[in-house]
C-alpha positions in Angstrom: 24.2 33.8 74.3 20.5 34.2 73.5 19.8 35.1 69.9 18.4 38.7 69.3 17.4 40.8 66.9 14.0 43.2 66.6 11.4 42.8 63.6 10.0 46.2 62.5 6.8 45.9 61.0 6.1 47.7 57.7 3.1 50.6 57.2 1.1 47.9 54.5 -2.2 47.8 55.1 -3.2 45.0 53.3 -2.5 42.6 50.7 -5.2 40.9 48.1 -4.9 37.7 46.6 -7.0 35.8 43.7 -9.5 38.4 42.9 -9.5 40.3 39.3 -7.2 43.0 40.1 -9.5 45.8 38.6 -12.1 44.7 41.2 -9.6 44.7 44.2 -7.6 47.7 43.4 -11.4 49.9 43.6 -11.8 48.1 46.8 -8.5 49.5 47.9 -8.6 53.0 47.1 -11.9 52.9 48.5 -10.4 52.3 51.9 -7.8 54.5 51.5 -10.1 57.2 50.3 -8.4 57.9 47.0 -10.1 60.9 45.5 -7.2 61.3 42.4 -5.6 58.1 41.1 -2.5 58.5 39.0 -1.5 55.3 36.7 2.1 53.9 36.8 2.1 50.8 34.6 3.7 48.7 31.7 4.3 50.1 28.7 3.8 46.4 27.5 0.5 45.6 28.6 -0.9 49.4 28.0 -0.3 49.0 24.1 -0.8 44.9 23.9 -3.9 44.3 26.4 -6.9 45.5 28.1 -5.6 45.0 31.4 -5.2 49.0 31.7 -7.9 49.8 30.0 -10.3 47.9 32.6 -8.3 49.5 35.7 -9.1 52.7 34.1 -12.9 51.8 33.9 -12.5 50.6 37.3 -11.1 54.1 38.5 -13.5 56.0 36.6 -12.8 59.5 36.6 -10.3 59.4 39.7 -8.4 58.5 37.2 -6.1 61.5 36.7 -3.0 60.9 34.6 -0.8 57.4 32.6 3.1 57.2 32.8 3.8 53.7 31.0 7.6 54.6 30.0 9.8 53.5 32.7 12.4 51.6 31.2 14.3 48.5 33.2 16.2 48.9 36.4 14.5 51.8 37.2 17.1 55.3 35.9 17.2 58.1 37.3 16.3 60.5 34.5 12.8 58.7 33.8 11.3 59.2 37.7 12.3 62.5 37.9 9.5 62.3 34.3 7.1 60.5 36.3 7.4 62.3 39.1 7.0 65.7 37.4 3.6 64.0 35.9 1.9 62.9 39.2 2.9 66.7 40.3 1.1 68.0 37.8 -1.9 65.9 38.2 -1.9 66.2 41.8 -2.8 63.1 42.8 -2.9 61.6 45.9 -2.6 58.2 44.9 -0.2 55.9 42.3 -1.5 52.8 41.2 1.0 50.5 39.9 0.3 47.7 37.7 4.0 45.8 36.2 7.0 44.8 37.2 9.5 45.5 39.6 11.3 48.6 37.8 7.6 50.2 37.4 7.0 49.3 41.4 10.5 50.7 42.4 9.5 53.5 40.5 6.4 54.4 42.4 8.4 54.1 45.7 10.8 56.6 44.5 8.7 59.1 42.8 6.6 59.0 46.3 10.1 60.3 48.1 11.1 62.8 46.0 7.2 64.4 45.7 7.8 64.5 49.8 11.0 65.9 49.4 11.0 68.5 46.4 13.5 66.6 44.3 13.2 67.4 40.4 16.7 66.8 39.0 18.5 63.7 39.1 21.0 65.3 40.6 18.8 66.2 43.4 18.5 62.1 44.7 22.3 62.3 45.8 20.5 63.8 48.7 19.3 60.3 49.7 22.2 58.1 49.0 22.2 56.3 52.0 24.5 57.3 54.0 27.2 54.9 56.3 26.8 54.4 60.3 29.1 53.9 63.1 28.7 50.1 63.0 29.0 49.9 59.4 25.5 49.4 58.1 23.8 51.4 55.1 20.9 53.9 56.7 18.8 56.1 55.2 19.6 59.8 55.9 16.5 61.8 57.1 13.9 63.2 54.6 10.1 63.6 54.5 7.7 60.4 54.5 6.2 60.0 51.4 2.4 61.3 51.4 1.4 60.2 48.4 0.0 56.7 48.6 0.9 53.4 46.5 -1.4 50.3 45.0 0.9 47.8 43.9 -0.1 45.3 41.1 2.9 42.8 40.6 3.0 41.4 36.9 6.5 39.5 37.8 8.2 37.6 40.8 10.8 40.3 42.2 9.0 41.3 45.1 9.7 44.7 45.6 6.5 45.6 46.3 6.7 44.4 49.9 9.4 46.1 50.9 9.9 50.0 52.0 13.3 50.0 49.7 13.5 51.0 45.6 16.3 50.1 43.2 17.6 53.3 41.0 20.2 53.4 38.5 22.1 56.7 38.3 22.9 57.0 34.7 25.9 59.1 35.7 27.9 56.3 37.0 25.8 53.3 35.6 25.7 52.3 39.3 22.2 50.9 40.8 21.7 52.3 44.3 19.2 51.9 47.3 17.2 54.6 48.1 14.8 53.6 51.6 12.5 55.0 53.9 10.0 53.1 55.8 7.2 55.5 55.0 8.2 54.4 51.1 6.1 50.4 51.5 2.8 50.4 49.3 -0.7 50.9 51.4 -1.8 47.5 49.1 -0.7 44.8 46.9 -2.6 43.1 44.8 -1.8 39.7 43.8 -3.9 38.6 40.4 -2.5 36.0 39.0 -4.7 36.1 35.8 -2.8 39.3 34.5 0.5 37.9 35.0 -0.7 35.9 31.3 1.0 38.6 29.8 4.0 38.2 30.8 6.7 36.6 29.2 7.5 33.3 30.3 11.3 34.0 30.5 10.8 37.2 32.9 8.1 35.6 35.4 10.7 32.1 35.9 13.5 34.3 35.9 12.1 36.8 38.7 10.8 33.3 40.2 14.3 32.7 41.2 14.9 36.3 41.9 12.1 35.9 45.0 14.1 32.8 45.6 17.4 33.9 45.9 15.3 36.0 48.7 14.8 33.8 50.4 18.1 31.5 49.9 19.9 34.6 50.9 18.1 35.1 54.1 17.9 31.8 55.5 21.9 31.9 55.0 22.2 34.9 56.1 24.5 35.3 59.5 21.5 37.5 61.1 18.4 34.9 60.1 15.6 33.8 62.6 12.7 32.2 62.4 10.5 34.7 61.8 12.2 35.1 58.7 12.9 31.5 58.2 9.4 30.4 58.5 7.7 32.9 55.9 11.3 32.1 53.6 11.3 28.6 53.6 7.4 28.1 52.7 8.4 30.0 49.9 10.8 27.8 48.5 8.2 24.9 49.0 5.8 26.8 46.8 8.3 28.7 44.5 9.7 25.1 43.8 6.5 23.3 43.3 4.9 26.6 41.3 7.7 27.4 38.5 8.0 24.2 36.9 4.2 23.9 37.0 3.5 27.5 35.1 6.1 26.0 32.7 4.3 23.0 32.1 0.9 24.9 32.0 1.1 28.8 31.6 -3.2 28.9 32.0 -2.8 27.6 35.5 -4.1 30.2 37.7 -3.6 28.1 40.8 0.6 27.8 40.3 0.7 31.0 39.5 -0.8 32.1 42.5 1.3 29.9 44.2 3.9 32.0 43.1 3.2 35.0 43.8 2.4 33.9 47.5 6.0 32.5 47.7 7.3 35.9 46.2 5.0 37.4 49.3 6.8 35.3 52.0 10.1 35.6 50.1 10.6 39.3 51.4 10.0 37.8 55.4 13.6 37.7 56.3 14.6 40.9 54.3 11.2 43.4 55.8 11.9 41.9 58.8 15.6 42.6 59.0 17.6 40.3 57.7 20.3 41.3 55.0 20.8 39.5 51.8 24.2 38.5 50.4 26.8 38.8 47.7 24.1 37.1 44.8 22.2 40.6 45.4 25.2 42.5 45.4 26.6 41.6 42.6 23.8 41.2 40.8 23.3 44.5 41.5 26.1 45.8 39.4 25.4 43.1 36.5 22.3 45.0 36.3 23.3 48.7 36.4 26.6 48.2 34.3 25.6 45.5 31.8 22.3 45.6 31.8 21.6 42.2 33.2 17.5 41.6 33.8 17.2 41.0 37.8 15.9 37.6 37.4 19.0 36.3 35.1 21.9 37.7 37.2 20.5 35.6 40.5 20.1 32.4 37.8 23.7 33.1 37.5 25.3 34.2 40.7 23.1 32.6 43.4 24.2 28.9 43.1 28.2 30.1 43.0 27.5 32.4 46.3 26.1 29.3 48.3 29.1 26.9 47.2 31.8 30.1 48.1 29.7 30.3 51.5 29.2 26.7 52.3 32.5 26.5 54.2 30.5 28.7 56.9 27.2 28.1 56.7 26.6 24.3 55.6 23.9 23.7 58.5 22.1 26.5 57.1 22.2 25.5 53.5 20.6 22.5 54.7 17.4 23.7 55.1 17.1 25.2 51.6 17.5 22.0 50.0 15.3 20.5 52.4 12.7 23.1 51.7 13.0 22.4 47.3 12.3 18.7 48.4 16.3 17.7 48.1 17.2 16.7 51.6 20.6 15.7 52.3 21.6 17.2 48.8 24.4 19.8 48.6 21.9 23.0 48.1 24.0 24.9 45.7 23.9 21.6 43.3 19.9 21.3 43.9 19.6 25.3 43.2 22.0 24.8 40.4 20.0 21.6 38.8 16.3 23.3 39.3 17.3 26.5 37.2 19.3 24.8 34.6 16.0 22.4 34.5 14.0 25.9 34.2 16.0 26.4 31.2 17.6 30.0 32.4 21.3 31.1 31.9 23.2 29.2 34.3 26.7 31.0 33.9 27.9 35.0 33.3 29.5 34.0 29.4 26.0 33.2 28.8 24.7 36.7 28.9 28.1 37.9 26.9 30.4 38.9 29.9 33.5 37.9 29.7 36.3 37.2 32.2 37.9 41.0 31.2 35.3 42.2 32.9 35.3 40.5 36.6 37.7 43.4 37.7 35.5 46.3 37.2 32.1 43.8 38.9 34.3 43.2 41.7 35.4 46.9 42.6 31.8 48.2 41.9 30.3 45.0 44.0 32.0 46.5 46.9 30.4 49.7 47.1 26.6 47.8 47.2 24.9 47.2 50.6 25.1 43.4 50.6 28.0 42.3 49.4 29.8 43.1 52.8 27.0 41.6 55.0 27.3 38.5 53.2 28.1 35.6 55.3 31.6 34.4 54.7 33.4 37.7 54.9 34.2 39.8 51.8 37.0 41.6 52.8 38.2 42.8 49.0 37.6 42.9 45.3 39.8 39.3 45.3 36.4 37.5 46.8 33.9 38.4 44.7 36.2 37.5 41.8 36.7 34.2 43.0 33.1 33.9 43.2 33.1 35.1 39.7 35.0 32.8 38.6 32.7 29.9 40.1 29.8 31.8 38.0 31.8 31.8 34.6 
């Protein structure tokens, strides 16, 4: 049987890469026609540098409001804040400049301007909701008419993708909100302001745009679109990492970087589902507060030696990709964090085997734990893949 599938293309306009990001942003919002510019950004680099002081220069009086506390993973309580602040300054346009929980922040604000949320409470209306043949969909809703200019300080990729991570404090459970309409107009990739950022959260979120594309090259639904776009990214990814390590001034790595976190999102806007790494990283994140980046150090290499029994060929080309042909590609994944120096196991971020019950039950309950590749049927999976992550 022939292979099939369909890529929808995402509403991005553009993306901008190794100009000042000041400079490219007010080309931007130029083309969009951005009369009223409202700032979502770092609380980091707003106290510690001039990098939002010079996009406010840049903006010049379209520059209409500054929310700088969103706090990691993205809760609940603090869009329903930043939402009630671009409201009030009726602007037609966010501007992000940070990581991924600022940029997943944007996306969601966006939906629930379109939509009148302003409680918490009031996101439950777009949980996604389950469909005949088992898939996560979104449940209908307003496009978001607000626009957003995305400029990435870290490697999670988010930005290029019409889907935003929330944590509802309720339940401490991290959960998908999507809508096509939800993808930023423009990203701007600067690799000059990602200086700032520490050096553990741009390797770790490295491997977080790796485990991308690791996940969708393994995945039982890739093609080559995906493949293509995923495994240039690994190429650069493992060439640009240990390079910014070895030289955090070089401009030209981190570029390389942030192209590979570009292409890294090619099997998953065009499609293809991740696996159980994103899964259960997801609840390592919402219930232990695990940084993105760290909990696919940790889980990703485990998930490729639990799914090798099924998908070997395909694990193939990711260690052929890092430059390890022929090598087992949980090993090479395994060696090149470890050589990155990031946690390598779940005791190293202080969770212990009494927890794996509780990750496994709320693992379930994510969207890519069950459309990972060797079936997970049950909590008694994952915790065998916990246990390979120990």
């Amino acid at each position: 049987m022939t292979q099939q599938g369909r890529v929808a293309f995402g509403r991005m306009e553009a993306v901008s890469f190794g100009r000042p990001a000041a400079e490219a942003v007010a080309e931007e919002l130029a083309a969009l026609g951005a009369d009223r510019v409202f700032l979502m950004v770092s609380g980091t680099l707003n106290r510690e540098t001039d990098e939002i002081a010079k996009l406010r220069r840049a903006l010049g009086d379209r520059c209409v409001g500054t929310y700088d506390r969103m706090r990691p993973h993205t809760p609940r309580g603090d869009v329903i804040a930043a939402a009630r602040a671009v409201r009030e300054a009726g602007a037609d346009t966010i501007v992000t400049l940070g990581g991924g929980s600022v940029t997943d922040a944007a996306k969601a604000v966006r939906l629930c301007l379109a939509n009148g949320i302003d409680t918490p409470e009031g996101m439950d209306a777009f949980r996604p909701v389950m469909g005949g043949d088992g898939t996560l969909a979104a449940p209908a809703g307003k496009a978001p008419a607000v626009r957003q200019v995305a400029v990435p300080t870290t490697l999670s990729a988010g930005d290029f993708s019409g889907l935003a991570g929330v944590t509802d404090e309720r339940t401490h459970t991290k959960e998908i909100f999507r809508h096509s309409g939800m993808i930023p107009s423009a990203v701007v990739l600067d690799p000059a302001v990602t200086v700032h950022t520490p050096e553990w959260l741009w390797t770790s979120t490295g491997i977080r745009a790796l485990d991308h594309c690791v996940e969708g090259v393994c995945a039982k639904e890739a093609h080559p679109y995906g493949d293509a776009q995923a495994l240039q990214a690994l190429s650069l990814l493992a060439r640009g990492l240990p390079a910014v390590q070895r030289n955090p001034a070089d401009l030209a790595a981190r570029l390389d970087c942030q192209m590979g976190m570009w292409l890294s999102m090619g099997p998953l806007a065009s499609g293809v589902p991740m696996g159980a790494s994103h899964g259960i990283g997801y609840v390592l994140g919402a219930m232990f507060d695990v940084p993105h980046g760290h909990t696919s150090c940790i889980m990703l290499p485990a998930v490729m030696r639990w799914n090798r029994p099924v998908n070997a060929d395909r694990q193939a080309l990711v260690a052929a990709a890092m430059g390890r042909p022929g090598e087992d590609a949980g090993d090479v994944l395994d060696a090149f964090i470890g050589g990155l120096g990031m946690p390598r196991s779940l005791s190293a971020v202080g969770i212990g085997p009494d927890k794996f019950q509780r990750i496994a039950e709320g693992a379930m309950g994510t969207p890519w734990v069950p459309r990972n590749p060797r079936p997970i049927p049950s909590p008694a999976e994952v915790l065998e893949i916990l246990e390979l992550a120990a």
